[in-house]
C-alpha positions, 0 to 999 in steps of 0.5 A: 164343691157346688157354685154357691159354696165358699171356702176360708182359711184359718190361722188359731193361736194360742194353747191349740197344739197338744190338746186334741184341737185338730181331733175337735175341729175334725168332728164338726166338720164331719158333723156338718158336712164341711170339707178341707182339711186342719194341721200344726204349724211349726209356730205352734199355730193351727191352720184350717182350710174349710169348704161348704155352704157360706151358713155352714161355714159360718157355723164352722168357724164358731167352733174354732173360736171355742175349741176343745176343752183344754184348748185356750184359743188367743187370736183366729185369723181368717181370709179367703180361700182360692176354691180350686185349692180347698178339698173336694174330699172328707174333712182330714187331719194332715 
């Protein structure tokens, strides 16, 4: 992670489990150079954690808001991120 790079947490709810959301999130992240990791929660929610330049970032979290096609995104919470706990690594799915 460089100096200016920032690092975000997201919670998504709503249809994100069961419809390759993870999968989708893992292709833009690798598409921008965006590293962290995506995993389901027990609640049925799915948890991102993402680090990169803030604009790329920013371009990430966009494709969170839509999701895969048959994916139906209700609610994105976001906050920030410790930096020393983000990824240094690829994207991953855990």
């Amino acid at each position: 992670m460089s100096h200016g790079d920032t690092a975000s947490r997201w919670l998504i709810s709503g249809r994100v489990q069961g419809v390759g959301f993870r999968w989708f999130v893992y292709r833009y992240a690798e598409e921008l150079g965006v590293q962290g990791w995506a995993r389901n929660l027990p609640d049925g929610r799915v948890e991102v954690v993402a680090t990169g330049e803030p604009r790329v970032v920013e371009q990430f979290e966009q494709v969170l808001h839509r999701g895969p096609l048959l994916a139906r995104v209700e609610h994105v919470e976001k906050e920030d991120y410790p930096h020393e706990l983000a990824a240094s690594k690829p994207f991953d799915i855990r």
